[in-house]
N, CA, C and O atoms as a GROMACS GRO file, in nm:
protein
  552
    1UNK      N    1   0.569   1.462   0.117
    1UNK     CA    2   0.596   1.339   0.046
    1UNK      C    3   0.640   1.372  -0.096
    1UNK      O    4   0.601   1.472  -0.156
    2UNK      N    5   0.732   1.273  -0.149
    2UNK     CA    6   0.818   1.327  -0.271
    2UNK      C    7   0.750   1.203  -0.391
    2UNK      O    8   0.759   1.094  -0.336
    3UNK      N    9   0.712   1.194  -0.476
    3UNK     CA   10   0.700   1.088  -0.554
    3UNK      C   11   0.790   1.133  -0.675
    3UNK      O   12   0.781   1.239  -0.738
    4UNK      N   13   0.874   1.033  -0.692
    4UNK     CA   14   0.956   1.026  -0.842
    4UNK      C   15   0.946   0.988  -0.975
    4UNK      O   16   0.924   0.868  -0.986
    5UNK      N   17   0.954   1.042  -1.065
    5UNK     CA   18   0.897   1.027  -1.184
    5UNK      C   19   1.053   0.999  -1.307
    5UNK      O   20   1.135   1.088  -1.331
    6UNK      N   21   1.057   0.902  -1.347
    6UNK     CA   22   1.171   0.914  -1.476
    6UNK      C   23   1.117   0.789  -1.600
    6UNK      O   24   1.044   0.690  -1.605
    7UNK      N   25   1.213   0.877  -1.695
    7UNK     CA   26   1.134   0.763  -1.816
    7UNK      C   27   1.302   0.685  -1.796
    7UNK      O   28   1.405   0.724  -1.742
    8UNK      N   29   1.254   0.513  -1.897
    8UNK     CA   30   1.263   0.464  -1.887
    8UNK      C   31   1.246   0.302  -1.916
    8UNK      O   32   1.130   0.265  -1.898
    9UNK      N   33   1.338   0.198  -1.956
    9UNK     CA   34   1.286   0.063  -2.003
    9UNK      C   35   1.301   0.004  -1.878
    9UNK      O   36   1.387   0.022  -1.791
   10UNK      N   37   1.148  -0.110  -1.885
   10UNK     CA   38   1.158  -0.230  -1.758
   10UNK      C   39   1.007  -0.351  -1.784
   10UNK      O   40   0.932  -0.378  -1.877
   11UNK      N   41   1.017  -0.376  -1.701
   11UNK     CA   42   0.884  -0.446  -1.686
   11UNK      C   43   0.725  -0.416  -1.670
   11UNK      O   44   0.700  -0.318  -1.600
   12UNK      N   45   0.625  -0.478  -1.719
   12UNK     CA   46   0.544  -0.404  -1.743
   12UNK      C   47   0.478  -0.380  -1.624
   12UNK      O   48   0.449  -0.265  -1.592
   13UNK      N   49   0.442  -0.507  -1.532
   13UNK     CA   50   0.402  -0.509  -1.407
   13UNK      C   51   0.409  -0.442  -1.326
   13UNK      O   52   0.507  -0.373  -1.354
   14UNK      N   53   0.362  -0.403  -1.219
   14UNK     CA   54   0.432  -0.323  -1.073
   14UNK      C   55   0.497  -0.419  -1.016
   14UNK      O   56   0.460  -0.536  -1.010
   15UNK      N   57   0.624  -0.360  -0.960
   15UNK     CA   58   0.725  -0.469  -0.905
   15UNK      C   59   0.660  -0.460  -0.757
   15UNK      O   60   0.639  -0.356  -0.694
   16UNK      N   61   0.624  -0.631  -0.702
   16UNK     CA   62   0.589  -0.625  -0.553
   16UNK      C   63   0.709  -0.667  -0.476
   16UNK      O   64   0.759  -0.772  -0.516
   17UNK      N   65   0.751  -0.625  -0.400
   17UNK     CA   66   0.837  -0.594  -0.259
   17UNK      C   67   0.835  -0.640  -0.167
   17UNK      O   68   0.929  -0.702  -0.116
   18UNK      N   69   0.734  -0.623  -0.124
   18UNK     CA   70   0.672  -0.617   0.054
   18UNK      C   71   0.695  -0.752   0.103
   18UNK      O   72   0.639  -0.838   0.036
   19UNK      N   73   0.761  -0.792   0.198
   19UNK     CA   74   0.792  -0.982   0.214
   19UNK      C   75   0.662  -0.928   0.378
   19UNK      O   76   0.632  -0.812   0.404
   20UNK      N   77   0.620  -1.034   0.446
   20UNK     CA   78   0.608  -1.009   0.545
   20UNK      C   79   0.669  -0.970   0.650
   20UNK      O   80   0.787  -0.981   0.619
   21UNK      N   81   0.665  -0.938   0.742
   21UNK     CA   82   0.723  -0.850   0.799
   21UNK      C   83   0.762  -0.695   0.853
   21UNK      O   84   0.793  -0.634   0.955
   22UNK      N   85   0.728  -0.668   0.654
   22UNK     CA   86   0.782  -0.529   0.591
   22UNK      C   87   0.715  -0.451   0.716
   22UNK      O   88   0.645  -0.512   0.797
   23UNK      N   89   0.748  -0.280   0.728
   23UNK     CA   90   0.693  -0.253   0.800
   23UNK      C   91   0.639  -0.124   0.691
   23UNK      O   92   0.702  -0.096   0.589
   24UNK      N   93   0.521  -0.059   0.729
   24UNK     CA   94   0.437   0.052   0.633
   24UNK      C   95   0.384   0.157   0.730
   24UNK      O   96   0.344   0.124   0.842
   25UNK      N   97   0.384   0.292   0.684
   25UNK     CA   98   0.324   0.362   0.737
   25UNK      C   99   0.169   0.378   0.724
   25UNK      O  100   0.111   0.343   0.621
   26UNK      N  101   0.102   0.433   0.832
   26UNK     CA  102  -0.044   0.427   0.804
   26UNK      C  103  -0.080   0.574   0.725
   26UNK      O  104  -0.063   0.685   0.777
   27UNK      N  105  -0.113   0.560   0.639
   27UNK     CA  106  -0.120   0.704   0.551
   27UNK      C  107  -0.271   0.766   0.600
   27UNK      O  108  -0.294   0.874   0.544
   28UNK      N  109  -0.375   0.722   0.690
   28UNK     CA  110  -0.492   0.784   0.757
   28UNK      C  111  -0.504   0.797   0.848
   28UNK      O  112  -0.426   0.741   0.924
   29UNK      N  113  -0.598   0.871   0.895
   29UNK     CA  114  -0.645   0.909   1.011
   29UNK      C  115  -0.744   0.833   1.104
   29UNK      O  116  -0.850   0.879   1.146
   30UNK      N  117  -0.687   0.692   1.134
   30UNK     CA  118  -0.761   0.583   1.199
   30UNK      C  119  -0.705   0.569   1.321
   30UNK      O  120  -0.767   0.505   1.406
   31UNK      N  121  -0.571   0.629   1.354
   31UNK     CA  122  -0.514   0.598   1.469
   31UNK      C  123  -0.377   0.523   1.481
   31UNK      O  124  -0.291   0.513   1.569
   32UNK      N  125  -0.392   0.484   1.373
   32UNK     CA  126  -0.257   0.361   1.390
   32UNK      C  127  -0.123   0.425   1.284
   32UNK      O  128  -0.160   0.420   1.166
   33UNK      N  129  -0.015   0.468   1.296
   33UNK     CA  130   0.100   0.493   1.297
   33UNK      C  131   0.205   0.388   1.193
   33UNK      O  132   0.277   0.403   1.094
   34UNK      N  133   0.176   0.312   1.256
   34UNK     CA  134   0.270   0.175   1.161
   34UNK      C  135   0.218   0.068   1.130
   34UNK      O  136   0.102   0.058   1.171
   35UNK      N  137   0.253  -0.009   1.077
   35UNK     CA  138   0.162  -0.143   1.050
   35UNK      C  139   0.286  -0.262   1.031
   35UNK      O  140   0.398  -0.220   1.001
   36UNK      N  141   0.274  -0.344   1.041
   36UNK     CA  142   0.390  -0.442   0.971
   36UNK      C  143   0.283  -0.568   0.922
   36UNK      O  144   0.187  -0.603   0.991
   37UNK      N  145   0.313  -0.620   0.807
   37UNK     CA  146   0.297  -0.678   0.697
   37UNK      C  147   0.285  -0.802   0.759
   37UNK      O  148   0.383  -0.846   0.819
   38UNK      N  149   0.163  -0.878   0.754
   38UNK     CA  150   0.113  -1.030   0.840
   38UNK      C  151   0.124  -1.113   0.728
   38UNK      O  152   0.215  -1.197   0.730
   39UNK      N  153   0.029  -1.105   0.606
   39UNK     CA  154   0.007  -1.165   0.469
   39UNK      C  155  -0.067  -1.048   0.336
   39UNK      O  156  -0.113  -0.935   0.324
   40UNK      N  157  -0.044  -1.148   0.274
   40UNK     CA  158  -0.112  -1.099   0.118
   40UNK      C  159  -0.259  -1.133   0.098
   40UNK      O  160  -0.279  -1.253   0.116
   41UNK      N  161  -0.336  -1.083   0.074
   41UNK     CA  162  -0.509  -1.135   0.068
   41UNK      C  163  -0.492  -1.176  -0.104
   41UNK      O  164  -0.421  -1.107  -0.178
   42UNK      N  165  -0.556  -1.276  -0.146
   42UNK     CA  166  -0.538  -1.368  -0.229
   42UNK      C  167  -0.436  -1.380  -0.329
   42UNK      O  168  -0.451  -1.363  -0.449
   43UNK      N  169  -0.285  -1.424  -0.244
   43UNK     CA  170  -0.189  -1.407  -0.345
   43UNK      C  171  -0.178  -1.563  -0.354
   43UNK      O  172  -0.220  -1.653  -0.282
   44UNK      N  173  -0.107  -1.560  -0.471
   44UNK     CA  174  -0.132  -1.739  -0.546
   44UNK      C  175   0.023  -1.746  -0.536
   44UNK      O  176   0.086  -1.662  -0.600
   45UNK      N  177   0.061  -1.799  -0.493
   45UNK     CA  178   0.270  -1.853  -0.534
   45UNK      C  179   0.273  -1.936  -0.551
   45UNK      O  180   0.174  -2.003  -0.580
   46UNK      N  181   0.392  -1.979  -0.540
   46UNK     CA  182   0.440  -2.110  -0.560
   46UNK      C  183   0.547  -2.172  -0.448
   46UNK      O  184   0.622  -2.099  -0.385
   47UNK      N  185   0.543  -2.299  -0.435
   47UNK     CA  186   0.594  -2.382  -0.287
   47UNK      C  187   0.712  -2.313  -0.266
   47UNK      O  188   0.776  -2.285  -0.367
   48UNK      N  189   0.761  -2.275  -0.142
   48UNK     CA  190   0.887  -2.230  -0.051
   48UNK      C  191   0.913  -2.052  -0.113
   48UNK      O  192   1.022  -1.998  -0.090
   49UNK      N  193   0.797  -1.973  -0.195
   49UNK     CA  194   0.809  -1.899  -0.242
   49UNK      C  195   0.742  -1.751  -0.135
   49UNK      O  196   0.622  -1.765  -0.107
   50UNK      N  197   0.802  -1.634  -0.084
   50UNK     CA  198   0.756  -1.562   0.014
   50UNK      C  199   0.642  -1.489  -0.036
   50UNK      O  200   0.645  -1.461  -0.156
   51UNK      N  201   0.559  -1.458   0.022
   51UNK     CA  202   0.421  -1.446  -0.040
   51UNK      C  203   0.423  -1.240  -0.073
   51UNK      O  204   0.387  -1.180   0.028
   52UNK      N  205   0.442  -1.189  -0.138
   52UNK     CA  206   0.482  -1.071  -0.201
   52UNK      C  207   0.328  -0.959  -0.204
   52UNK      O  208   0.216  -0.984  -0.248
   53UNK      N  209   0.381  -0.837  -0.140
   53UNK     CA  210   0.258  -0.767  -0.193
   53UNK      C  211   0.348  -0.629  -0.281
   53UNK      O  212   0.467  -0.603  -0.272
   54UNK      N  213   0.253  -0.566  -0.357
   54UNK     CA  214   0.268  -0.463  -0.383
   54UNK      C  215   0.149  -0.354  -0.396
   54UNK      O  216   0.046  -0.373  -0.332
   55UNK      N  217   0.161  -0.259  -0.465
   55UNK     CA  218   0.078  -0.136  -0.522
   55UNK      C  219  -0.098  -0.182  -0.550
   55UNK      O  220  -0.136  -0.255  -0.642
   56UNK      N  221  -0.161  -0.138  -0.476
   56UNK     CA  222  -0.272  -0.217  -0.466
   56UNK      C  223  -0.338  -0.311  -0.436
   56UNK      O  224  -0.451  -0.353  -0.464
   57UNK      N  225  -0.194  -0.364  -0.329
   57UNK     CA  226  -0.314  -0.507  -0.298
   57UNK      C  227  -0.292  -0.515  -0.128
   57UNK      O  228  -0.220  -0.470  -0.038
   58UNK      N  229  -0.465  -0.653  -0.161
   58UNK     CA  230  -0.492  -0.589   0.024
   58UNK      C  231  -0.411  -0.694   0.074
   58UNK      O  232  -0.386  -0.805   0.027
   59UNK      N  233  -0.369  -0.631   0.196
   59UNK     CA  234  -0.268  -0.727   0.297
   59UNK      C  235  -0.318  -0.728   0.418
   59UNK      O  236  -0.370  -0.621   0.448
   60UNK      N  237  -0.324  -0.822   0.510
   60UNK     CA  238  -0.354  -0.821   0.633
   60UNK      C  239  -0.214  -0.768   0.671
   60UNK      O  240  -0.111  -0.763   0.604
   61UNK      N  241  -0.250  -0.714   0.846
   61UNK     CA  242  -0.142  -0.625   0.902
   61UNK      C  243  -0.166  -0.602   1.035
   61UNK      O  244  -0.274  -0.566   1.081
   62UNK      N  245  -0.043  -0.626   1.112
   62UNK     CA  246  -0.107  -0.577   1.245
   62UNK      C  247  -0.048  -0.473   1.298
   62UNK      O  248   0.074  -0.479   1.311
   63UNK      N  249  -0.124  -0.344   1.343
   63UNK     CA  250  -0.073  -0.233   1.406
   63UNK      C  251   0.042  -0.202   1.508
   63UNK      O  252   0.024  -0.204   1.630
   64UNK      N  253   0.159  -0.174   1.450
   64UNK     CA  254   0.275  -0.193   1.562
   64UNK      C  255   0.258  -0.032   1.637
   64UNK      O  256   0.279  -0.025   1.758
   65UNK      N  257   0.236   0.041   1.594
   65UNK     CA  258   0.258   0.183   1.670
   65UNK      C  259   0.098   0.230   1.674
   65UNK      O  260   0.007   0.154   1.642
   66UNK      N  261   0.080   0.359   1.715
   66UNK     CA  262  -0.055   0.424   1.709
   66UNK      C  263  -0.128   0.443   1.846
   66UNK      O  264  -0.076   0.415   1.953
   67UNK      N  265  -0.234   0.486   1.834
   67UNK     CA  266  -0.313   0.502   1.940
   67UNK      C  267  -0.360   0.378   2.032
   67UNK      O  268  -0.409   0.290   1.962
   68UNK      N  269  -0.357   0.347   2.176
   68UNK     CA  270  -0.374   0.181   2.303
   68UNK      C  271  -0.542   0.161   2.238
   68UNK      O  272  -0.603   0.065   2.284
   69UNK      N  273  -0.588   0.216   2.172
   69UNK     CA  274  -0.700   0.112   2.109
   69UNK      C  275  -0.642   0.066   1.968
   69UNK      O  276  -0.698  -0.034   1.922
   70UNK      N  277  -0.558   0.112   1.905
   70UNK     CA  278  -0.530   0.051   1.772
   70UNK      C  279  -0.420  -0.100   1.800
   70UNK      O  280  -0.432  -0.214   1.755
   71UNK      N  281  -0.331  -0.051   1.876
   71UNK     CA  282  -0.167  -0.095   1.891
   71UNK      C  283  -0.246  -0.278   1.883
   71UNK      O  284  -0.354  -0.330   1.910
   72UNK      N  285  -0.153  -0.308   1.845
   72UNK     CA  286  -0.180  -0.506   1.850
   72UNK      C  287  -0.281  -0.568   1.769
   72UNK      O  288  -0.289  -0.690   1.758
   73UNK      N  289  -0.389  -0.455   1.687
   73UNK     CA  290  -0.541  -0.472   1.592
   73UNK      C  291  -0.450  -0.597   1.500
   73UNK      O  292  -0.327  -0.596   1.505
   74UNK      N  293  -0.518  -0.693   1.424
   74UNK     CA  294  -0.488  -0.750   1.352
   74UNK      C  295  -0.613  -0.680   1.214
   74UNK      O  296  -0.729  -0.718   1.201
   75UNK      N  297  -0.544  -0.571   1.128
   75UNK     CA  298  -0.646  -0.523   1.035
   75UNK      C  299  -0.575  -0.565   0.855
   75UNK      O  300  -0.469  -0.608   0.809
   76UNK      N  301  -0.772  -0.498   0.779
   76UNK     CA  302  -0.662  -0.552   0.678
   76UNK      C  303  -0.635  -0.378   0.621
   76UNK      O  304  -0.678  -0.278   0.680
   77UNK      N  305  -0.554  -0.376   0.490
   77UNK     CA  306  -0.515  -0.290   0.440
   77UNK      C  307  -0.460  -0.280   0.307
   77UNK      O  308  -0.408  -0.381   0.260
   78UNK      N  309  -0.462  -0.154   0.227
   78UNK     CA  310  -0.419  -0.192   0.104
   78UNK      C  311  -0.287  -0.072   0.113
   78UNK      O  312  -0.264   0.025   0.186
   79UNK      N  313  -0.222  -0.131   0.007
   79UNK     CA  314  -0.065  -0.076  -0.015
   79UNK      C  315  -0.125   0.038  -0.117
   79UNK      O  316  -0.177   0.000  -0.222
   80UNK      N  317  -0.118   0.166  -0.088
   80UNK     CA  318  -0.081   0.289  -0.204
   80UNK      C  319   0.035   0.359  -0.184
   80UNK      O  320   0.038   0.479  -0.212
   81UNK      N  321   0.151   0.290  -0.132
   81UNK     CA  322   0.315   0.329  -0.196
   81UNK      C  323   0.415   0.264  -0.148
   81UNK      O  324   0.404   0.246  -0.027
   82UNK      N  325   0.515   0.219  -0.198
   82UNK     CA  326   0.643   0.173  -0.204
   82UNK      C  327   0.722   0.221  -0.247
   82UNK      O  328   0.722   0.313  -0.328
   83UNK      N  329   0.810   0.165  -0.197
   83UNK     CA  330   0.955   0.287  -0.220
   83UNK      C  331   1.054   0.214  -0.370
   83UNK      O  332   1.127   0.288  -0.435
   84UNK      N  333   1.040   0.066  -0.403
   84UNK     CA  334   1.060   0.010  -0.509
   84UNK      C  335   1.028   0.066  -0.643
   84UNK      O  336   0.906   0.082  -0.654
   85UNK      N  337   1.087   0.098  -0.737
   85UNK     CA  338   1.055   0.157  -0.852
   85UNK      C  339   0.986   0.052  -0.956
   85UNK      O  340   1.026  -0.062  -0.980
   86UNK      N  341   0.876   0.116  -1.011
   86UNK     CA  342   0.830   0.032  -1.100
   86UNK      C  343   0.778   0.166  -1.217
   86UNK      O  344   0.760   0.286  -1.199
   87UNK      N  345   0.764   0.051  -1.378
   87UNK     CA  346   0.684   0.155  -1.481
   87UNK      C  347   0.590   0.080  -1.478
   87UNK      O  348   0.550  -0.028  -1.435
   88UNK      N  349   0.549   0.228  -1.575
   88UNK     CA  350   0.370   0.242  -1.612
   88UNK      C  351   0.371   0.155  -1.760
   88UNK      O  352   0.475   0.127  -1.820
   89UNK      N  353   0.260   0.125  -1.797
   89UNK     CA  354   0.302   0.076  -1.947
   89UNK      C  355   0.374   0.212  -2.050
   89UNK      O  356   0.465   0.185  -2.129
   90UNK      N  357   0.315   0.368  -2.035
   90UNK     CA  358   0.337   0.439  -2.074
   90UNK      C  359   0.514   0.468  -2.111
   90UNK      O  360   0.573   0.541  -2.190
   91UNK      N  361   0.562   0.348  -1.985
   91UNK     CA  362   0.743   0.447  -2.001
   91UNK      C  363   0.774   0.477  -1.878
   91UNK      O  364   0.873   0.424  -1.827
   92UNK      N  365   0.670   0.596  -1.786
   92UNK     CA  366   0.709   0.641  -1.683
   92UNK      C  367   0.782   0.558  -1.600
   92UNK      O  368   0.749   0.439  -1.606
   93UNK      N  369   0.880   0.587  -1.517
   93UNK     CA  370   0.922   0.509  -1.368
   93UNK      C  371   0.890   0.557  -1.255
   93UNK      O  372   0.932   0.671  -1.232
   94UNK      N  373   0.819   0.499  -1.162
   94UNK     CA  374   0.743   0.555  -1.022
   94UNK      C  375   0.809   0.536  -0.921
   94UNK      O  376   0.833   0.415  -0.919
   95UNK      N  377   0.861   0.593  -0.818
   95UNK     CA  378   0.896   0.505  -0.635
   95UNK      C  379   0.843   0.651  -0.565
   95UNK      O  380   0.823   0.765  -0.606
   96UNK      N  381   0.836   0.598  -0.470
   96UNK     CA  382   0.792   0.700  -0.356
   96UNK      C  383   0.913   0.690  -0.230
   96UNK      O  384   0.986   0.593  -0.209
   97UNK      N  385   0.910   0.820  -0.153
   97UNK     CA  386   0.990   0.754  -0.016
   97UNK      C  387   0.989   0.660   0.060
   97UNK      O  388   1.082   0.607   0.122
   98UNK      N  389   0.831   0.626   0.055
   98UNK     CA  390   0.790   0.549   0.159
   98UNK      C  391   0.703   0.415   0.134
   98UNK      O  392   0.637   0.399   0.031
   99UNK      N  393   0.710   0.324   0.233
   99UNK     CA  394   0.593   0.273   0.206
   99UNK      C  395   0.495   0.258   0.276
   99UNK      O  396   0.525   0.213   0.386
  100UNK      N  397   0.387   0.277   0.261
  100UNK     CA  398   0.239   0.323   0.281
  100UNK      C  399   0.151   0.245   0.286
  100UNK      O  400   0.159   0.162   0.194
  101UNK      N  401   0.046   0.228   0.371
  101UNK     CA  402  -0.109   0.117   0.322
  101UNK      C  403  -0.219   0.220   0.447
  101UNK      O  404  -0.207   0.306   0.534
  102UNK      N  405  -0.304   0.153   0.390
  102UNK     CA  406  -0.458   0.256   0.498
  102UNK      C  407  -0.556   0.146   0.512
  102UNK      O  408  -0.576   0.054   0.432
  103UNK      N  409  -0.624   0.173   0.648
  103UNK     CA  410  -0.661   0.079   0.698
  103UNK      C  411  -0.846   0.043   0.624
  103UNK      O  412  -0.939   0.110   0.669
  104UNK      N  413  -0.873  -0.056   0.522
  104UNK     CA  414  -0.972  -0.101   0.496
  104UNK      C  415  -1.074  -0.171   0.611
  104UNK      O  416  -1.025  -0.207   0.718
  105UNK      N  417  -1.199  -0.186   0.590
  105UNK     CA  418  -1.303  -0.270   0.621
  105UNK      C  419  -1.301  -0.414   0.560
  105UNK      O  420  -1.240  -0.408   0.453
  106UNK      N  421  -1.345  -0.541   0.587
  106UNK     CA  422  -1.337  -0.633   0.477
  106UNK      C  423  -1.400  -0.643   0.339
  106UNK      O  424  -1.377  -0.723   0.248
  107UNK      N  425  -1.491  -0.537   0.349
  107UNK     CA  426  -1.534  -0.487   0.238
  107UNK      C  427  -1.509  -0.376   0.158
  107UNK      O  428  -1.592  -0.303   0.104
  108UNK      N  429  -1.360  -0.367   0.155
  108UNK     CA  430  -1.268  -0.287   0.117
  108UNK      C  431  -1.342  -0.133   0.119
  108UNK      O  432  -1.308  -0.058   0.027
  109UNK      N  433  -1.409  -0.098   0.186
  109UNK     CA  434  -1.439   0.034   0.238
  109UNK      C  435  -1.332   0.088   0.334
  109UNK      O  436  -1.269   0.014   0.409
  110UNK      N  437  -1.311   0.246   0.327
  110UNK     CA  438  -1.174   0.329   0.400
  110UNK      C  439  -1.176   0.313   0.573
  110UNK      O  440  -1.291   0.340   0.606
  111UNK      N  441  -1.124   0.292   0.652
  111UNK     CA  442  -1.189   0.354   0.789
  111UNK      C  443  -1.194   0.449   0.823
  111UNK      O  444  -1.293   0.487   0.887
  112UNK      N  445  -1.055   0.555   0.786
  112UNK     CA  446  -1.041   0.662   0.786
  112UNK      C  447  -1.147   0.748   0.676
  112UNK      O  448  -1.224   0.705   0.590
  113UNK      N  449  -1.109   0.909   0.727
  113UNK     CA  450  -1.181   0.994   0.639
  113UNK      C  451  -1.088   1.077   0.534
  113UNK      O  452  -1.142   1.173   0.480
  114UNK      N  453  -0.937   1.046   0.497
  114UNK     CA  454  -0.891   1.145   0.438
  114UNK      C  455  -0.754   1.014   0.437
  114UNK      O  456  -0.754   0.915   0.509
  115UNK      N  457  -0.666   1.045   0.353
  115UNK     CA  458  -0.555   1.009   0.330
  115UNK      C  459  -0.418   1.058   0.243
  115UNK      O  460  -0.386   1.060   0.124
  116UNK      N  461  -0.350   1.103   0.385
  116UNK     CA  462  -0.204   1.142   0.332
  116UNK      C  463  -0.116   1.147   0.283
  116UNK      O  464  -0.039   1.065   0.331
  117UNK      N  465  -0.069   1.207   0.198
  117UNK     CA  466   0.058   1.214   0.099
  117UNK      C  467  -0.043   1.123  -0.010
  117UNK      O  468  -0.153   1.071   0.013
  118UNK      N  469   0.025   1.125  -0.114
  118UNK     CA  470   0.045   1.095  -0.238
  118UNK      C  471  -0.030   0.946  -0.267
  118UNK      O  472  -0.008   0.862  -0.180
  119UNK      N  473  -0.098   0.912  -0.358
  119UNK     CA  474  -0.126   0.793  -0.380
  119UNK      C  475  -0.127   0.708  -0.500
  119UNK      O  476  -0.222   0.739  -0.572
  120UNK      N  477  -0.049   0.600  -0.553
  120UNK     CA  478  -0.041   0.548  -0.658
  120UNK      C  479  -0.143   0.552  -0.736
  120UNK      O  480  -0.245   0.562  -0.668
  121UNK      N  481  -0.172   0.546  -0.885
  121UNK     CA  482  -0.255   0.556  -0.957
  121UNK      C  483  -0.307   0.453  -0.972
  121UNK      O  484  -0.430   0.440  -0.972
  122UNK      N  485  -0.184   0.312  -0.996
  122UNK     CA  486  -0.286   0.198  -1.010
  122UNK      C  487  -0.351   0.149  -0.882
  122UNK      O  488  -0.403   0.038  -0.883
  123UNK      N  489  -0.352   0.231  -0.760
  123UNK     CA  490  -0.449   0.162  -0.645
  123UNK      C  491  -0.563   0.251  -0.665
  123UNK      O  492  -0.669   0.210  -0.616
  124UNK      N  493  -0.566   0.376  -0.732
  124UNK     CA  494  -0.663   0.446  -0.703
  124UNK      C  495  -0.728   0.412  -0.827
  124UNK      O  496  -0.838   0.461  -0.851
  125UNK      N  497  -0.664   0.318  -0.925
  125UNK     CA  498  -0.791   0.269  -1.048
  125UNK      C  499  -0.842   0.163  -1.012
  125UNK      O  500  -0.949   0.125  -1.058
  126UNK      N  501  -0.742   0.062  -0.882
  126UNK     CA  502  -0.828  -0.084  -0.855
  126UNK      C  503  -0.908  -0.045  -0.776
  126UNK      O  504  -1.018  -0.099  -0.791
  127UNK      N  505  -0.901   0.069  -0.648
  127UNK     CA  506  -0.985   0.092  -0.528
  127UNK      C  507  -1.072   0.175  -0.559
  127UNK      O  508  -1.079   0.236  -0.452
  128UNK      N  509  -1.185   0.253  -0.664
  128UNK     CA  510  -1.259   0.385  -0.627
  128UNK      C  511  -1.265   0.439  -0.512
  128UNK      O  512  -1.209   0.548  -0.499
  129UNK      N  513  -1.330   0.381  -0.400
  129UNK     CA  514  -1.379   0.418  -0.282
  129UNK      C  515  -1.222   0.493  -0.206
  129UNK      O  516  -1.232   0.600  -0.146
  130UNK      N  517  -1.128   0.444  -0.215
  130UNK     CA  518  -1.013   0.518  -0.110
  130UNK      C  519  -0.946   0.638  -0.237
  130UNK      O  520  -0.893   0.743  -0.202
  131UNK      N  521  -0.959   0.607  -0.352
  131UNK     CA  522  -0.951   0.715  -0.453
  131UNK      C  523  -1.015   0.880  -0.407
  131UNK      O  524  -0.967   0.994  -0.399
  132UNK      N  525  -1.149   0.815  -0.384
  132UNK     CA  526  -1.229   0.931  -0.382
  132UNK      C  527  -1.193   1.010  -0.212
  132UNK      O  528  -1.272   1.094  -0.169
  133UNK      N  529  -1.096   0.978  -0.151
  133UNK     CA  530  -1.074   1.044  -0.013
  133UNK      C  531  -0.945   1.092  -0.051
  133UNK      O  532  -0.886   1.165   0.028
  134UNK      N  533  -0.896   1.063  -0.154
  134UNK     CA  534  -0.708   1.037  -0.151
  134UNK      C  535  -0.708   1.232  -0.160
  134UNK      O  536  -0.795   1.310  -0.200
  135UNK      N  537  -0.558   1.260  -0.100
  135UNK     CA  538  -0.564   1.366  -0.147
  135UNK      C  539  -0.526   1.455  -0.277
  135UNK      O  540  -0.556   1.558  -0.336
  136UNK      N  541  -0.431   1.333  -0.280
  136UNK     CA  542  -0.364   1.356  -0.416
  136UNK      C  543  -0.311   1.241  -0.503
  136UNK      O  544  -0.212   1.196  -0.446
  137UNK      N  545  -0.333   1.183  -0.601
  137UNK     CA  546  -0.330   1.105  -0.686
  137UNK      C  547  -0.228   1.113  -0.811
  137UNK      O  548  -0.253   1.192  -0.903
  138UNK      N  549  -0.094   1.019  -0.814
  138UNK     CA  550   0.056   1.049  -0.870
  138UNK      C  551   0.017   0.901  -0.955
  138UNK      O  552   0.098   0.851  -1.032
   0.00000   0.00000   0.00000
């Protein structure tokens, strides 16, 4: 996994992406392969507006690929990468190849025991608990 780094002027926010649909890879070792994007867990919009996730936040998702006990799960999950570029307040500019989420508990505990490739910083400052499995932290 490649994560990109450039300086840079933009917005301060992380830019969210993800419409439903999107489809994400499963970055753990739970079984499940792909995921595609059901909803956003408490996103607030506004009328006729598509409900958006990004970098840290939990989304429900249901398992399109993976192991005949995962395939069809309706689980939830949080996003640690997108392929959309966003900065840090610092300047930096971030995107990754891919985009990524791992499969949570509803009590945002990991299911998995370890998680692959690279992981955004601001999920691993909102999440401790999937921080502390990540393998590597960008």
């Amino acid at each position: 996994m490649k994560a990109s780094v450039t300086k840079g002027v933009s917005a301060v926010t992380p830019t969210k992406t993800l419409t439903p649909g999107a489809r994400l890879t499963c970055a753990d070792n739970t079984g499940a392969k792909e995921l595609r994007l059901v909803s956003t867990i408490g996103y607030k919009g506004t009328r006729r507006r598509m409900p958006k996730a990004g970098i840290g936040d939990m989304i429900v998702a249901s398992v399109r690929k993976g192991t005949p006990e995962m395939r069809n799960q309706v689980v939830q999950a949080i996003v640690i990468r997108q392929t959309k570029e966003y900065r840090r307040v610092n300047g930096l500019r971030v995107k990754f190849e891919d985009n990524a989420g791992i499969l949570v508990t509803p009590e945002a505990a990991p299911q998995g025991s370890e998680v692959r490739g690279p992981m955004a910083r601001e999920a691993a400052e909102r999440w401790p608990q999937i921080a502390g499995i990540a393998t590597m932290v960008v």
